[in-house]
DRENFI-102968 format. One line per 3 residues: number of its first residue (from 0); for each residue x, y, z of C-alpha. Coordinates in steps of 0.05 Angstrom, whole numbers, always signed. Layout:
// residues N
NUM	X:Y:Z | ... .
//
This chain:
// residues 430
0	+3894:+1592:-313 | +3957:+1587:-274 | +3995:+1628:-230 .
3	+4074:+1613:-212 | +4110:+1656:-169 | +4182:+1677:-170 .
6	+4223:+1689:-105 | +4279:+1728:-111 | +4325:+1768:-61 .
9	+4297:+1832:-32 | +4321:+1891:-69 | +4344:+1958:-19 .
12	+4338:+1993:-67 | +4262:+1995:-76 | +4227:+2046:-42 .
15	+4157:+2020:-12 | +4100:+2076:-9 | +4045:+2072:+43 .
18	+3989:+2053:-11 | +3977:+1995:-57 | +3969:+2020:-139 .
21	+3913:+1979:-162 | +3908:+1962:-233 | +3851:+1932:-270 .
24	+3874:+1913:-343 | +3832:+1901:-396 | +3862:+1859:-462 .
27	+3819:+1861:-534 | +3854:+1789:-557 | +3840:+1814:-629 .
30	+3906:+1852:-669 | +3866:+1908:-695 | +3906:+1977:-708 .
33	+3915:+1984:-639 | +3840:+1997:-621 | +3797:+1966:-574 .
36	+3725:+1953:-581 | +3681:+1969:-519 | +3627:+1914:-549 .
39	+3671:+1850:-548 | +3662:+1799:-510 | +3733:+1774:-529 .
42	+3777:+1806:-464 | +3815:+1784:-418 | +3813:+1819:-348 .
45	+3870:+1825:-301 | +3886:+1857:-235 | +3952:+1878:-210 .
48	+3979:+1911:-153 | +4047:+1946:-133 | +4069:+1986:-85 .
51	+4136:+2016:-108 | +4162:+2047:-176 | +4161:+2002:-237 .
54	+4138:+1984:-308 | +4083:+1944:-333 | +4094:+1904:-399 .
57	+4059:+1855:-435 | +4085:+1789:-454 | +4049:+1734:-494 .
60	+3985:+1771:-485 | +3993:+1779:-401 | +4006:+1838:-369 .
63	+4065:+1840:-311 | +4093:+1885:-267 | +4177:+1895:-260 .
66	+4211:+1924:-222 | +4278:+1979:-250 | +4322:+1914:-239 .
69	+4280:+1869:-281 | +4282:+1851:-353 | +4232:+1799:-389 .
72	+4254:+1774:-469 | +4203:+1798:-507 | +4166:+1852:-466 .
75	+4129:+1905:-491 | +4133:+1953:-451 | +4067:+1996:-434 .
78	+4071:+2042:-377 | +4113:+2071:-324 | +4094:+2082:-254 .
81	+4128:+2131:-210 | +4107:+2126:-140 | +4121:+2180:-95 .
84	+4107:+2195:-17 | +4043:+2240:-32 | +4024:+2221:-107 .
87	+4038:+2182:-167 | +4060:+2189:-224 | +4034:+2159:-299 .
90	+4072:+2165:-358 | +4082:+2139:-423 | +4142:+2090:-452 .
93	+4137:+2119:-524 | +4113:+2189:-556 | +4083:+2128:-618 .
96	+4018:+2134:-633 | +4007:+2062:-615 | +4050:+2065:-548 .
99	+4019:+2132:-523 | +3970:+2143:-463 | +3907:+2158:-476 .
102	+3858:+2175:-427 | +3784:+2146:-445 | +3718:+2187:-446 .
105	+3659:+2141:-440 | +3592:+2133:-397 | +3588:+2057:-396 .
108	+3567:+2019:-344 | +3624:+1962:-350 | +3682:+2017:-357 .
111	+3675:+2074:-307 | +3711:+2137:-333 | +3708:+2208:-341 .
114	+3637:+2235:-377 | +3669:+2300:-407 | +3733:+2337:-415 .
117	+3743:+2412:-411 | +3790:+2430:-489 | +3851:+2466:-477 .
120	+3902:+2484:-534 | +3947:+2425:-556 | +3902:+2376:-524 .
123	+3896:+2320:-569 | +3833:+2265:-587 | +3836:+2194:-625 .
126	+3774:+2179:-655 | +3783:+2113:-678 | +3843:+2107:-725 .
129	+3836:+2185:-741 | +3881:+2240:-693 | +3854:+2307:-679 .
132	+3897:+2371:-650 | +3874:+2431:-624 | +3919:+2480:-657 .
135	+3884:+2548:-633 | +3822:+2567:-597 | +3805:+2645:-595 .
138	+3756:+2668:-559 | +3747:+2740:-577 | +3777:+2788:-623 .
141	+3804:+2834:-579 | +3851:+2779:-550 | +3867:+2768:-634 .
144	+3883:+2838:-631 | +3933:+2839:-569 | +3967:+2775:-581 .
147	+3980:+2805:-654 | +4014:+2870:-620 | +4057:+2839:-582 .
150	+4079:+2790:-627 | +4104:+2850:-665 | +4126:+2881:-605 .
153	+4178:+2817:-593 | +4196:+2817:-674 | +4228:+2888:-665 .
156	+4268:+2863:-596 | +4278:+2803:-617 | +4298:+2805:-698 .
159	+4368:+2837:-683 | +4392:+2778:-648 | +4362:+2731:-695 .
162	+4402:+2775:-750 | +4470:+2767:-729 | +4462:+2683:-710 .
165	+4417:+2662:-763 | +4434:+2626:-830 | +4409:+2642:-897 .
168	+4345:+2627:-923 | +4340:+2576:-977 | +4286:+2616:-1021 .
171	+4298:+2691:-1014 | +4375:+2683:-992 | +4354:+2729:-930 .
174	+4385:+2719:-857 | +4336:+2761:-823 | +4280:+2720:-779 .
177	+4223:+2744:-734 | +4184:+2711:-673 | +4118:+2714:-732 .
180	+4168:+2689:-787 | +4223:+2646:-758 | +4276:+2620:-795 .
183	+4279:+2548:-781 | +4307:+2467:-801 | +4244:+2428:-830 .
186	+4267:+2373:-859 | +4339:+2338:-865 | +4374:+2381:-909 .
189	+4451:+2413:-887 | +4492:+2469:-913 | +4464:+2526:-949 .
192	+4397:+2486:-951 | +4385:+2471:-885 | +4342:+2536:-870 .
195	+4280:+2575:-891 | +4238:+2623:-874 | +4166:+2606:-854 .
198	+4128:+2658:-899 | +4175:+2632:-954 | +4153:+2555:-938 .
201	+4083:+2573:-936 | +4082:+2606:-1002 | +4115:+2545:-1026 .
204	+4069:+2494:-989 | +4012:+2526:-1016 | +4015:+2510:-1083 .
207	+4007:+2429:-1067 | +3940:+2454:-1014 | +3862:+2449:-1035 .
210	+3816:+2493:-1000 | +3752:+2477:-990 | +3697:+2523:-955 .
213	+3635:+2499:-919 | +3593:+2532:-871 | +3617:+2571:-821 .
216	+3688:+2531:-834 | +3748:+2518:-880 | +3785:+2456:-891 .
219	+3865:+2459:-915 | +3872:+2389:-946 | +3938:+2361:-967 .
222	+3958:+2292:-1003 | +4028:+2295:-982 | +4090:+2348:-968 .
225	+4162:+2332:-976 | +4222:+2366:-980 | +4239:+2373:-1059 .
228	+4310:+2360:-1045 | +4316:+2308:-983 | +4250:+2281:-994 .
231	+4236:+2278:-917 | +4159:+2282:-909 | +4146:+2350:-878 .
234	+4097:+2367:-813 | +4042:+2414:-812 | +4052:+2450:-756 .
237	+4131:+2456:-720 | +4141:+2494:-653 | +4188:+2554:-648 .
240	+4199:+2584:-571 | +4142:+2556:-546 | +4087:+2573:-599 .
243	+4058:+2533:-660 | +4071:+2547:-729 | +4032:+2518:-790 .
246	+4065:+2516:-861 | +4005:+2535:-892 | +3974:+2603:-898 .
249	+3903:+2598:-859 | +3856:+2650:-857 | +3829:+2665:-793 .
252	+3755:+2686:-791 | +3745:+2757:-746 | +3702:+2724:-701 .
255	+3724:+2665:-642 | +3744:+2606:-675 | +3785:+2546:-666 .
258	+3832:+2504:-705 | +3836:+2434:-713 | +3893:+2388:-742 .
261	+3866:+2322:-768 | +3907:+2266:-791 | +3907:+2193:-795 .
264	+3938:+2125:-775 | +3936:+2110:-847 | +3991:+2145:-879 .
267	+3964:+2146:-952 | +3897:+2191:-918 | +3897:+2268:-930 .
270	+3916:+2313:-877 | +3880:+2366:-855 | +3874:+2438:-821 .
273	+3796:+2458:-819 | +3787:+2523:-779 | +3714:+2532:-755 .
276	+3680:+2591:-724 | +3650:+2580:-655 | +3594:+2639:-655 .
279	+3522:+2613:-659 | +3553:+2550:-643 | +3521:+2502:-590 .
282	+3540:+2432:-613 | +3599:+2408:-660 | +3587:+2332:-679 .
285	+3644:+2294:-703 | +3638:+2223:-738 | +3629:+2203:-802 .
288	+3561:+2223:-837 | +3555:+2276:-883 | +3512:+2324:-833 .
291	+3570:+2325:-774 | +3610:+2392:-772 | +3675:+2350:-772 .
294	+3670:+2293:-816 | +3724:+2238:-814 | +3716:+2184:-872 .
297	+3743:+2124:-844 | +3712:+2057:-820 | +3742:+2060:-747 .
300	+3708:+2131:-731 | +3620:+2119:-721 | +3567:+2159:-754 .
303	+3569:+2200:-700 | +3626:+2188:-647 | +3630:+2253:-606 .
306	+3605:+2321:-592 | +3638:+2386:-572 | +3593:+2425:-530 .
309	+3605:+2500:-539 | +3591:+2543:-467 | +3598:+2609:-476 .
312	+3601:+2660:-419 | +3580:+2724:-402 | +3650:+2750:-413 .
315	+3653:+2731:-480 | +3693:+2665:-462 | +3677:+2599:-493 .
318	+3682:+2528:-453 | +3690:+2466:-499 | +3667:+2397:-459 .
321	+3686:+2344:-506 | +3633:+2277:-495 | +3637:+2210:-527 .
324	+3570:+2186:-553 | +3574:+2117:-534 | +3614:+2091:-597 .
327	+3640:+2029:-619 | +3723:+2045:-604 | +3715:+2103:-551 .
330	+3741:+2175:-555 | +3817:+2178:-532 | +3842:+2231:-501 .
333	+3916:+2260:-495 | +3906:+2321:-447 | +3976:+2377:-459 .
336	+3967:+2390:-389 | +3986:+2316:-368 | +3957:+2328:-301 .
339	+3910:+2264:-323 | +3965:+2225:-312 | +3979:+2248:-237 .
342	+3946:+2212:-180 | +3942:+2246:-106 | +3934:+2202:-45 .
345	+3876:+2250:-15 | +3843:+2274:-76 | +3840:+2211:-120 .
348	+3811:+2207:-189 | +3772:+2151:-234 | +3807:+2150:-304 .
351	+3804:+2097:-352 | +3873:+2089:-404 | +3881:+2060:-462 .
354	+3951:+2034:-492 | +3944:+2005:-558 | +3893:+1949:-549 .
357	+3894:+1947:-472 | +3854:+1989:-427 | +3881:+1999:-349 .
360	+3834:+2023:-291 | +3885:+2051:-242 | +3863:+2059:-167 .
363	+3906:+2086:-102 | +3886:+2044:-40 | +3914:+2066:+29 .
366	+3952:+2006:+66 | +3946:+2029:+141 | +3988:+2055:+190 .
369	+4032:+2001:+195 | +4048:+1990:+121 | +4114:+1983:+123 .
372	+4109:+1922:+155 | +4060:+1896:+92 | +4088:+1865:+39 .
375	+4057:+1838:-27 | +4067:+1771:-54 | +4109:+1777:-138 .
378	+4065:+1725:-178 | +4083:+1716:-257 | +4032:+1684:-306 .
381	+4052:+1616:-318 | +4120:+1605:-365 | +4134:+1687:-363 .
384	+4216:+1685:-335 | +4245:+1737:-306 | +4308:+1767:-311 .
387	+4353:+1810:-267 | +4376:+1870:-309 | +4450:+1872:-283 .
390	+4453:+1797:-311 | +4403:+1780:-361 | +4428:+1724:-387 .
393	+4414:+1692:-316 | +4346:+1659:-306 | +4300:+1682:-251 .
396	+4284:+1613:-208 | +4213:+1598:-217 | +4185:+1554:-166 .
399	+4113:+1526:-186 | +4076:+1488:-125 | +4013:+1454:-166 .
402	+3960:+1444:-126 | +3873:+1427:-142 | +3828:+1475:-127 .
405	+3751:+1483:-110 | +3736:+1455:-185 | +3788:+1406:-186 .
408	+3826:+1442:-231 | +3899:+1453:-222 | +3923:+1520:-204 .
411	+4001:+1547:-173 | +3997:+1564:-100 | +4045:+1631:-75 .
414	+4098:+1626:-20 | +4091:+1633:+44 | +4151:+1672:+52 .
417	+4131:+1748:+23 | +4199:+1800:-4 | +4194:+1862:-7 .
420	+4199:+1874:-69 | +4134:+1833:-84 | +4077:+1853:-131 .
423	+4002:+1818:-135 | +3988:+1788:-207 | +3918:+1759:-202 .
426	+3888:+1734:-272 | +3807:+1732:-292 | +3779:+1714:-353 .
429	+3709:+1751:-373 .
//
């Protein structure tokens, strides 16, 4: 395939770091609900390197890397780099579900990632076209116990304050509100509707819920929840100083447990809240057969996609290592802790990410001592233009110098002369 290159002025303003951030991308070519399937043999593989801040984007099915100053019609923009001194920086360009970052559990040989991922609270896993949450995870119940204390011990500070600023409750007409039972906005409604009480949505809420018990577990299932009045789809859960609230009333067992929210891509799929006890427990399989302790009946999850290994200690603490058992779309991974998505110069890490259909390997290579001296040559994909963001509407100058190579096939040779400003774009195909 062909390679032009665009030469452009040197930009001051771009900040050059003393390594090279080395990206292998990986495209499924198939449009498929923004998965990608790990046995394909249709992908494209591409390698890019920068060594300054920026944002990769795909257009027409390549992947490039801009600078702040650039702008290409038609981008989709996939991920931001932020390259510091010491570290860098990932982050997403959209909270979407289809735009997000996901990091990848897998063992395969062709995709090196991590093997196995310590849960925390509010970490987050995409099985396929299914989402799962973990809401809560308690470990013992005298940590139930003191959380519950204080909880009421910051109702009693707290509830006189909340007294005197909050609004009136739609339901019981009340204006008092509690850390435990907030008064809050859940939907779109203004005026003397805008505000409820959480114990008076959940008694509401619960009326639409089916509850269904299975061993050592209970699944809150819901079609849909909407707002009577502005018909705005309501959430689940909402977060209120810092903790998370769900609308329905769950029963939590007396012994550790966690709490999982499970929804879907597919918006006409039920929702729902399963809490499951974690004594006894060694091994939680999640896929799609009938004998896994999370089932998830779609097509996109396998029989039996991953496993939740449950490590308990001999203080009474439990360890959850999530593992991917080699399935067809991967498990994704959205870690609350974000510190996936940081990259140190000394202590470096191997992380495979997936956005939407197109898997990055992202590497930090050292350039030497004298690397501000190195610059990297800025080569676009053949018939990508590139624009510069103060003036869009002028076009980049693209300067193709066609040339044969080893196969006698013709292929666009880079200038001589190297910016600063300058990326690598080389392109493969598997």
């Amino acid at each position: 395939m062909g390679i032009c290159t665009s030469k452009r002025k040197v930009d001051e303003n771009v900040q050059i770091v003393p390594y090279k951030v080395c990206i292998t991308a990986f495209i499924w070519n198939k449009e498929s609900h923004n998965l990608f399937d790990f046995e394909s043999n249709q992908v494209t593989k591409k390698e890019i390197e920068l060594d300054f801040s920026g944002t990769l984007s795909m257009v027409d099915n390549q992947i490039i890397a801009l600078t702040d100053n650039e702008y290409v019609n038609k981008q989709i923009q996939l991920l931001r780099v932020d390259c510091e001194q010491e570290y860098m920086m990932l982050s997403g360009m959209s909270q979407k579900s289809d735009q997000r970052v996901w990091a990848i559990l897998c063992n395969r040989p062709d995709f090196e990632s991590l093997n196995e991922w310590e849960l925390q609270k509010g970490d987050m896993i995409k099985l396929g076209r299914m989402k799962l949450q973990l809401l809560e995870i308690n470990h013992d119940i005298d940590t139930l116990q003191q959380q519950k204390e204080q909880i009421e011990n910051d109702d009693e500070l707290q509830s006189k304050d909340l007294e005197l600023e909050a609004s009136q409750c739609r339901i019981c007409f009340s204006k008092n509100g509690s850390l435990s039972n907030p008064l809050f906005s859940p939907c779109k409604c203004i005026g003397s509707m805008k505000y409820v009480h959480l114990n008076c949505l959940q008694i509401w809420i619960q009326q639409s819920i089916k509850i269904k018990n299975q061993q050592s577990s209970i699944q809150y299932i819901w079609k849909k929840m909407e707002c009577e009045v502005c018909k705005m789809p309501l959430q689940s859960t909402y977060t209120y100083q810092g903790q998370i609230f769900c609308i329905m009333q769950i029963q939590k067992p007396i012994v550790p447990y966690m709490i999982w929210k499970i929804t879907s891509d597919d918006k006409s799929k039920e929702g729902i809240i399963q809490v499951m006890e974690l004594i006894d427990k060694q091994d939680i399989k999640i896929g799609r057969v009938p004998d896994c302790d999370i089932k998830l009946k779609d097509i996109s999850v396998s029989r039996n996609h991953a496993l939740i290994k449950v490590i308990k200690s001999e203080y009474n603490q439990y360890k959850l290592l999530l593992q991917d058992n080699n399935s067809k779309f991967g498990t994704l991974l959205h870690a609350s802790s974000g510190k996936l998505l940081k990259y140190e110069l000394q202590s470096p890490q191997k992380v495979l990410y997936q956005i939407g259909r197109v898997l990055l390997h992202v590497q930090l290579k050292e350039k030497g001592k004298s690397y501000n001296k190195q610059f990297t040559c800025y080569r676009h994909p053949n018939q990508i233009l590139v624009f510069p963001k103060k003036s869009i509407n002028e076009q980049a100058t693209i300067v193709p110098n066609l040339e044969k190579d080893k196969d006698n096939q013709l292929s666009f040779q880079t200038h001589n002369e190297l910016n600063q400003d300058d990326i690598v774009i080389n392109v493969k195909q598997i």
